[in-house]
PDBQT receptor file of N, H, CA, C and O in Angstrom, charges set to zero:
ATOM      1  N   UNK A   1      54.706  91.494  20.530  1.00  0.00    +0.000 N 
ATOM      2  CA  UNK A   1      53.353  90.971  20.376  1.00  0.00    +0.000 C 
ATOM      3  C   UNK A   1      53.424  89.481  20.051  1.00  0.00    +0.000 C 
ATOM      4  O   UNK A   1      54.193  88.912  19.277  1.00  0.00    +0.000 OA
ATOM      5  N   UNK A   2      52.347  88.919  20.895  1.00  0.00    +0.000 N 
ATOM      6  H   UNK A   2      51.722  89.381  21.524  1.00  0.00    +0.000 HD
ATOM      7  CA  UNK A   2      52.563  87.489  20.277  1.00  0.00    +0.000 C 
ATOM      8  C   UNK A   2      51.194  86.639  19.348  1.00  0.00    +0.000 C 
ATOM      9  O   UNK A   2      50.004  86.623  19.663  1.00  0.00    +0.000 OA
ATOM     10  N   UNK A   3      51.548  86.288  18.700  1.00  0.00    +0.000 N 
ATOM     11  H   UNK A   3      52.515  86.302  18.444  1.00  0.00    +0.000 HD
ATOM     12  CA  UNK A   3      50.978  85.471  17.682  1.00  0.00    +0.000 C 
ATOM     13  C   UNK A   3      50.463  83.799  18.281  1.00  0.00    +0.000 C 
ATOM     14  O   UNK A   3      51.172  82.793  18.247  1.00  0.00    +0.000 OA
ATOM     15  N   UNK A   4      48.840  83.903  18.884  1.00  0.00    +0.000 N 
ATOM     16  H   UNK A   4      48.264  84.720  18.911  1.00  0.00    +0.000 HD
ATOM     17  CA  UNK A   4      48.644  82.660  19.231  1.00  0.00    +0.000 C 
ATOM     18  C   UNK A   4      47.254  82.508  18.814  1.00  0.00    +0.000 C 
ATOM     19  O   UNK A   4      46.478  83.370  18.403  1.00  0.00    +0.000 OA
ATOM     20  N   UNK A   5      47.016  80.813  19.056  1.00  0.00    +0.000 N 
ATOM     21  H   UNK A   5      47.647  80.112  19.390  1.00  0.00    +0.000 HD
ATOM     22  CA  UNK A   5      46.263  80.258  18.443  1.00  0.00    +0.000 C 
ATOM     23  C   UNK A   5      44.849  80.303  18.923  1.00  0.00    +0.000 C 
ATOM     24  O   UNK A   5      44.046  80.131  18.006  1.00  0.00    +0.000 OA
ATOM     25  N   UNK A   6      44.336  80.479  20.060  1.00  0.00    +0.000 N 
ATOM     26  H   UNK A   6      44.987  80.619  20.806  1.00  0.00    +0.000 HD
ATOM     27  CA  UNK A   6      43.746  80.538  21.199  1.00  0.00    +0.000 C 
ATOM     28  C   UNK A   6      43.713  82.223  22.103  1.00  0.00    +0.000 C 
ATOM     29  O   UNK A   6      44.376  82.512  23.099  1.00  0.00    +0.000 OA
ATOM     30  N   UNK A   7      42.986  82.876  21.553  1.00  0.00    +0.000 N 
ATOM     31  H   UNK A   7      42.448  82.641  20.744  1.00  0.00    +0.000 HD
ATOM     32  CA  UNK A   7      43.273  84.516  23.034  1.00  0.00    +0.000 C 
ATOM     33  C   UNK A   7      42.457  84.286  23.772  1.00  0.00    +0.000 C 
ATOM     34  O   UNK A   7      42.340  85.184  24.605  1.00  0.00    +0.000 OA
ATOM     35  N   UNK A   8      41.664  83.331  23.917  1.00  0.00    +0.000 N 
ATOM     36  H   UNK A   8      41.759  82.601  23.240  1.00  0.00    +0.000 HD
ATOM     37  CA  UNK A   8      40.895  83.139  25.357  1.00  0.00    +0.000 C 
ATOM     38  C   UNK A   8      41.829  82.869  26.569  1.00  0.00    +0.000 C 
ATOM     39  O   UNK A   8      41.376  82.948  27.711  1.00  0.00    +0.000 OA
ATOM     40  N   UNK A   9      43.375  82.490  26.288  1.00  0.00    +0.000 N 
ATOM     41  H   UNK A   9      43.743  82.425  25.361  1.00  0.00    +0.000 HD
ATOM     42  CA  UNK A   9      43.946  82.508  27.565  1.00  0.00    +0.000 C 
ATOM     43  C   UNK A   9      44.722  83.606  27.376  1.00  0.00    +0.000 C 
ATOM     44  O   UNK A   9      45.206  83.982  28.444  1.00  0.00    +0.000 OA
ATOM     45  N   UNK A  10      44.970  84.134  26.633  1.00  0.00    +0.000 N 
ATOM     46  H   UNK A  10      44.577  83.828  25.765  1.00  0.00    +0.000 HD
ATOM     47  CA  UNK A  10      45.709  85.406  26.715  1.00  0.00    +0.000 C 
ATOM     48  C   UNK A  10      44.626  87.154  27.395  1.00  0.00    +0.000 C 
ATOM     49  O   UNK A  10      44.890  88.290  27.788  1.00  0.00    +0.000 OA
ATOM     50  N   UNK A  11      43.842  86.596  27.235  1.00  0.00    +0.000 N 
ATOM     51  H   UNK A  11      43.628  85.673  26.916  1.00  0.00    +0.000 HD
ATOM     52  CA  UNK A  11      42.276  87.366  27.796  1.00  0.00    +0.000 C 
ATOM     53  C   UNK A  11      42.312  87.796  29.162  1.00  0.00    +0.000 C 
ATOM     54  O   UNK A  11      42.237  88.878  29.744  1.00  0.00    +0.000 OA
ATOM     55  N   UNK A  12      42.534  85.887  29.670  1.00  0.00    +0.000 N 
ATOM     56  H   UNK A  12      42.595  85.008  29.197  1.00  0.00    +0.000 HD
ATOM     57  CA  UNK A  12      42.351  85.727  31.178  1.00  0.00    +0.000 C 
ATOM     58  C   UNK A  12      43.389  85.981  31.729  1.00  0.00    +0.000 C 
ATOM     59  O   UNK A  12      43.375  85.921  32.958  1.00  0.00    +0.000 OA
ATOM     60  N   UNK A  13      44.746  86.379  30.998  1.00  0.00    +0.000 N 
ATOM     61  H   UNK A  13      44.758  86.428  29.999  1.00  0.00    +0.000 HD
ATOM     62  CA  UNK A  13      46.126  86.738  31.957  1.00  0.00    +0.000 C 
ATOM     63  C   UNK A  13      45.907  87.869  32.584  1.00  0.00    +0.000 C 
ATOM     64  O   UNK A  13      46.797  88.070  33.410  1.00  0.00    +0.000 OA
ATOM     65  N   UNK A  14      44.875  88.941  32.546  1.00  0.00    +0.000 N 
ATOM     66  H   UNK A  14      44.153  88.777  31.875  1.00  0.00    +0.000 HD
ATOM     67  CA  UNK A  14      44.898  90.651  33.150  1.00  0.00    +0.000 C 
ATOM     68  C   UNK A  14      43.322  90.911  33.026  1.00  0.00    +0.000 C 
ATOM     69  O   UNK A  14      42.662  90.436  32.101  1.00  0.00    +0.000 OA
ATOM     70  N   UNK A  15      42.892  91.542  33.829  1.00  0.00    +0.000 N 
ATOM     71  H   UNK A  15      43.427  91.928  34.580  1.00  0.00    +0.000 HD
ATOM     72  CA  UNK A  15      41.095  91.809  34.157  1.00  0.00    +0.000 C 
ATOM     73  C   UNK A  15      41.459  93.246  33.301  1.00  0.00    +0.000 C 
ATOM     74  O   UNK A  15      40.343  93.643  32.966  1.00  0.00    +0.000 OA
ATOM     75  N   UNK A  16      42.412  94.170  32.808  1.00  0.00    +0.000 N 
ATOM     76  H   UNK A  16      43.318  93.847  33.079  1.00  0.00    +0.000 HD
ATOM     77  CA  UNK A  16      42.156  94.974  31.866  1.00  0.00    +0.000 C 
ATOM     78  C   UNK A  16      42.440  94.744  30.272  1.00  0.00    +0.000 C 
ATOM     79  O   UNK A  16      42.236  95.551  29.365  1.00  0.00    +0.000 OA
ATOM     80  N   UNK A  17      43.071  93.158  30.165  1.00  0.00    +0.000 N 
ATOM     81  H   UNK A  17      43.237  92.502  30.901  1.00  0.00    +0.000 HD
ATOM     82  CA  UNK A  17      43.017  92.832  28.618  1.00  0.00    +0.000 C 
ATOM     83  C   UNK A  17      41.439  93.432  28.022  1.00  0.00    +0.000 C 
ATOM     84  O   UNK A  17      40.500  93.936  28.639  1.00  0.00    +0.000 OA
ATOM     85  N   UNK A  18      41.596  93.177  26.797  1.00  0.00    +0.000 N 
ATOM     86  H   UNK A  18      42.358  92.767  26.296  1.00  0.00    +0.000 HD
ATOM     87  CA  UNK A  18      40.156  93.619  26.033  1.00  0.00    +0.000 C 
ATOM     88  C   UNK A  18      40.333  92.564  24.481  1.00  0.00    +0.000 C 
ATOM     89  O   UNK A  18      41.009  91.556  24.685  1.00  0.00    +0.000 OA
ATOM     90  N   UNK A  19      40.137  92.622  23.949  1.00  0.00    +0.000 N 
ATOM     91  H   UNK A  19      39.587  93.441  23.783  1.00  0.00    +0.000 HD
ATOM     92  CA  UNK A  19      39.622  91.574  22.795  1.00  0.00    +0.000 C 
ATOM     93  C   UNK A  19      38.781  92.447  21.551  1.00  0.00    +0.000 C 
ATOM     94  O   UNK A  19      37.574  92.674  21.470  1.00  0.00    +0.000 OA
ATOM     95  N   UNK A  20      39.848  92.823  20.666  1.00  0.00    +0.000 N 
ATOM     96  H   UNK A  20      40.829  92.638  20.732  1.00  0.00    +0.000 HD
ATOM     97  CA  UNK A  20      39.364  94.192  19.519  1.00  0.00    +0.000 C 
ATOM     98  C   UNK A  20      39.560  92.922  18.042  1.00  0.00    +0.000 C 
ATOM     99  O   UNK A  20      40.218  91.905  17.824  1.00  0.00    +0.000 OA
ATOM    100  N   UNK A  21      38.734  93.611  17.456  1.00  0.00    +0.000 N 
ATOM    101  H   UNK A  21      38.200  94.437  17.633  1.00  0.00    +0.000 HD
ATOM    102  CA  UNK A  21      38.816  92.801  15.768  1.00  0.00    +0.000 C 
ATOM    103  C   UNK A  21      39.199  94.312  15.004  1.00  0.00    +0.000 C 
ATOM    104  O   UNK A  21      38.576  95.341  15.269  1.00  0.00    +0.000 OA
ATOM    105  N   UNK A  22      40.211  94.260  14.119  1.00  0.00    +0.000 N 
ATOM    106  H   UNK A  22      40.716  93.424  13.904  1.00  0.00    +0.000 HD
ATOM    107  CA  UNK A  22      40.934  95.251  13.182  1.00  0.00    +0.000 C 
ATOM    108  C   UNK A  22      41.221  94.276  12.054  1.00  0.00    +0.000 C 
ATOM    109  O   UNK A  22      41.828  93.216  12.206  1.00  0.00    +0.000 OA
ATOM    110  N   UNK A  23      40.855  94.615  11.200  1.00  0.00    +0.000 N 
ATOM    111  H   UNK A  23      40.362  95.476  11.077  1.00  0.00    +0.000 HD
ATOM    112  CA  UNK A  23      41.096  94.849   9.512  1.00  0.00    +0.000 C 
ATOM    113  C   UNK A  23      41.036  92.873   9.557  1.00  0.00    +0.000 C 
ATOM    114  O   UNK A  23      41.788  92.308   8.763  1.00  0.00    +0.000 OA
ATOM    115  N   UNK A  24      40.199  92.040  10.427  1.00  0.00    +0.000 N 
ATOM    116  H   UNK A  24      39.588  92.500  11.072  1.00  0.00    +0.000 HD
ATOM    117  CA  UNK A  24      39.748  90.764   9.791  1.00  0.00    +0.000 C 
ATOM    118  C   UNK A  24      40.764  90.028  10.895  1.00  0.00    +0.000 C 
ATOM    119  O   UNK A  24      40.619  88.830  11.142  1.00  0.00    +0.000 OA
ATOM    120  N   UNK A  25      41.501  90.594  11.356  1.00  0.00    +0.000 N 
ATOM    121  H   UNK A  25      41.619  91.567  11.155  1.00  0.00    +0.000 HD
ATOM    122  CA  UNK A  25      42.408  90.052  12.344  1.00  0.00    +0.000 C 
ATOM    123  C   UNK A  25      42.227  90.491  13.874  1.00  0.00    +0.000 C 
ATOM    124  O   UNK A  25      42.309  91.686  14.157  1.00  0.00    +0.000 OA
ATOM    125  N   UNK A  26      41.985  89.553  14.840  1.00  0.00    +0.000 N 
ATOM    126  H   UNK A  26      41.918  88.582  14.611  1.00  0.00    +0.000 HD
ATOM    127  CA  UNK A  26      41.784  89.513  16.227  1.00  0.00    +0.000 C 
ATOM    128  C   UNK A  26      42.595  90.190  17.443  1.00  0.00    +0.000 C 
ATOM    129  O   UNK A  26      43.085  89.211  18.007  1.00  0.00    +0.000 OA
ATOM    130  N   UNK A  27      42.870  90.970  17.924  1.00  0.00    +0.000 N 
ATOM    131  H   UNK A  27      42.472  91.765  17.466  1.00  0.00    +0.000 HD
ATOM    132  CA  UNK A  27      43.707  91.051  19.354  1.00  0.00    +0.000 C 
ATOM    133  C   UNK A  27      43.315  91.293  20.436  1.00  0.00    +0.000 C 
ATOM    134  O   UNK A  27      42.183  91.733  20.637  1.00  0.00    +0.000 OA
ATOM    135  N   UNK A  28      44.152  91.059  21.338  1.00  0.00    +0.000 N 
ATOM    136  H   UNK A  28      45.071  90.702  21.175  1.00  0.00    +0.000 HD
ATOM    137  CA  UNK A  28      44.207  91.864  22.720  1.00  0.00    +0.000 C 
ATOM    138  C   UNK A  28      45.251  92.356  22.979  1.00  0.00    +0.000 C 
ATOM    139  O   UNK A  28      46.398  91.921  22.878  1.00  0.00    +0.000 OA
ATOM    140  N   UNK A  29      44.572  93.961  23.573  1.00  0.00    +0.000 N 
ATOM    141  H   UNK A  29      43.640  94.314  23.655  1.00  0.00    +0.000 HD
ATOM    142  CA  UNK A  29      44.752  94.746  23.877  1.00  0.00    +0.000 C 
ATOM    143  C   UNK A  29      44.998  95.221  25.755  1.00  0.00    +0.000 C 
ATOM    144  O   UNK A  29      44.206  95.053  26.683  1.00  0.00    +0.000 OA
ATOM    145  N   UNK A  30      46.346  95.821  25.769  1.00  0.00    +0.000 N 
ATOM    146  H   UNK A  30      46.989  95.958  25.015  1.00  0.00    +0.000 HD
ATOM    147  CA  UNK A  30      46.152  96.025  27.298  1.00  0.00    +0.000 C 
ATOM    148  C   UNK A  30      46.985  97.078  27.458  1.00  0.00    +0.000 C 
ATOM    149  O   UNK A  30      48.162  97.039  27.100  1.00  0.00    +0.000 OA
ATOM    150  N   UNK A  31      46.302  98.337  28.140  1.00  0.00    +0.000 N 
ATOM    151  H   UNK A  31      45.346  98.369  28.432  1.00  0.00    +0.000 HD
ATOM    152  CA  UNK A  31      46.825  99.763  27.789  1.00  0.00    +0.000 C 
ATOM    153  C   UNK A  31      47.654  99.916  29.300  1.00  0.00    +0.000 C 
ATOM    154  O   UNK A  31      48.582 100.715  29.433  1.00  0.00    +0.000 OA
ATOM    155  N   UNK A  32      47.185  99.051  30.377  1.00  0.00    +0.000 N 
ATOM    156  H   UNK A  32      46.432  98.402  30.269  1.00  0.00    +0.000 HD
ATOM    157  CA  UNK A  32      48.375  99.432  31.648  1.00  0.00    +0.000 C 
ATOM    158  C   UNK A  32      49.178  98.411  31.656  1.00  0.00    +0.000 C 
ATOM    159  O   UNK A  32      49.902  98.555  32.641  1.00  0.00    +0.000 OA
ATOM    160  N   UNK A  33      49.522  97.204  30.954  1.00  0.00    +0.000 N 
ATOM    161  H   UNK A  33      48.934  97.087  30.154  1.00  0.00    +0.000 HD
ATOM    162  CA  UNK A  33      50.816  96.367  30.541  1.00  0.00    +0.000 C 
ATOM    163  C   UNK A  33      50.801  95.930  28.861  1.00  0.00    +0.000 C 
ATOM    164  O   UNK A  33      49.880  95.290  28.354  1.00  0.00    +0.000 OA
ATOM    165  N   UNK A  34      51.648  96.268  28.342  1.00  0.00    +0.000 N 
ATOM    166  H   UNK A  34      52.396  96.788  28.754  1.00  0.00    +0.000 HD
ATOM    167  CA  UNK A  34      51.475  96.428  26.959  1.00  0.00    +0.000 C 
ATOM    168  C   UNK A  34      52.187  95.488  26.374  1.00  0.00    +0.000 C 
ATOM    169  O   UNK A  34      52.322  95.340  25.159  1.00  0.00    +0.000 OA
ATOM    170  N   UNK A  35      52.774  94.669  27.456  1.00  0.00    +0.000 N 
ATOM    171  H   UNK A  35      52.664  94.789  28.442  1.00  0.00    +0.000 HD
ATOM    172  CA  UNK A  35      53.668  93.368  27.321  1.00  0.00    +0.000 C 
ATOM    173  C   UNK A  35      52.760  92.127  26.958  1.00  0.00    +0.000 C 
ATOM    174  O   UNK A  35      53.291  91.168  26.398  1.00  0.00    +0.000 OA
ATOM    175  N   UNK A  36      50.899  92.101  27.368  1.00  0.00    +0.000 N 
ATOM    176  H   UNK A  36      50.467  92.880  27.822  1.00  0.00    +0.000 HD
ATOM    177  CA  UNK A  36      50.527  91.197  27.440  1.00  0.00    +0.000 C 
ATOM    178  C   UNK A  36      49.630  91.334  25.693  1.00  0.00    +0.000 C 
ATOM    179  O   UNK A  36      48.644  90.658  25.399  1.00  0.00    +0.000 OA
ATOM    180  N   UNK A  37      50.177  92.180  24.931  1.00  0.00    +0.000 N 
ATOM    181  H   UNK A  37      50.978  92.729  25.170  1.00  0.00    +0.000 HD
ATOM    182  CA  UNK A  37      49.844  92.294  23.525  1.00  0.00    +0.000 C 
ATOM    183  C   UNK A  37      49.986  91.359  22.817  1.00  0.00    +0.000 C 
ATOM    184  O   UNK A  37      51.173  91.084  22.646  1.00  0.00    +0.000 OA
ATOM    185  N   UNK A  38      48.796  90.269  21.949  1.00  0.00    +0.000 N 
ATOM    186  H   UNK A  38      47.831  90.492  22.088  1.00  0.00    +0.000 HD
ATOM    187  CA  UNK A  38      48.443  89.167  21.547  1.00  0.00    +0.000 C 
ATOM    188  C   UNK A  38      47.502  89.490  19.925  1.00  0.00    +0.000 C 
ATOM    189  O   UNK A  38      46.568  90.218  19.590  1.00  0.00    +0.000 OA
ATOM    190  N   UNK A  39      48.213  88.683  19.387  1.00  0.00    +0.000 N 
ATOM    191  H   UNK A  39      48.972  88.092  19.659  1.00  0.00    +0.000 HD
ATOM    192  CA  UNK A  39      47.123  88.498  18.001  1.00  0.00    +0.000 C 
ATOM    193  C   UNK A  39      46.703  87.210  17.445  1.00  0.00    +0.000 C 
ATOM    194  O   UNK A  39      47.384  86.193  17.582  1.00  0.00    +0.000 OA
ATOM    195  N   UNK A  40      45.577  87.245  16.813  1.00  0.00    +0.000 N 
ATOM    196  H   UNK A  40      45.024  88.071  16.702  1.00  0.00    +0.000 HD
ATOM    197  CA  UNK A  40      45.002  85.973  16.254  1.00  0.00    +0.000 C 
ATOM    198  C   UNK A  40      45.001  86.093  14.680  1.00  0.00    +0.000 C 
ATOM    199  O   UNK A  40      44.476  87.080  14.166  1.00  0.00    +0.000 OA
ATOM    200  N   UNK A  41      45.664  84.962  13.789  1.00  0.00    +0.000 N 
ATOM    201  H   UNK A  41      46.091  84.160  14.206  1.00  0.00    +0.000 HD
ATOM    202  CA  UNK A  41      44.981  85.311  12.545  1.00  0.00    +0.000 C 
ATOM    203  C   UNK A  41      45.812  85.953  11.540  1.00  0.00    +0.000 C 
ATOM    204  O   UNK A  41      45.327  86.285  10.458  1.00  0.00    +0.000 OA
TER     205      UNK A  41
């Protein structure tokens, strides 16, 4: 998982990313490549 500053481009890498808020902290999420797993925060 990567830790960046910005997930608006980590968003636009896959049309099935998604963009979830958990416990005050930001991610994306992508359930058919799980490689493109991103957090904010």
């Amino acid at each position: 998982m990567k830790v960046r500053c910005s997930l608006r481009s980590a968003k636009n890498r896959d049309k099935d990313c998604k963009v979830v808020r958990r416990k005050g902290k930001v991610y994306v999420i992508n359930k058919k490549k799980p490689k493109l797993k991103a957090r904010q925060g």
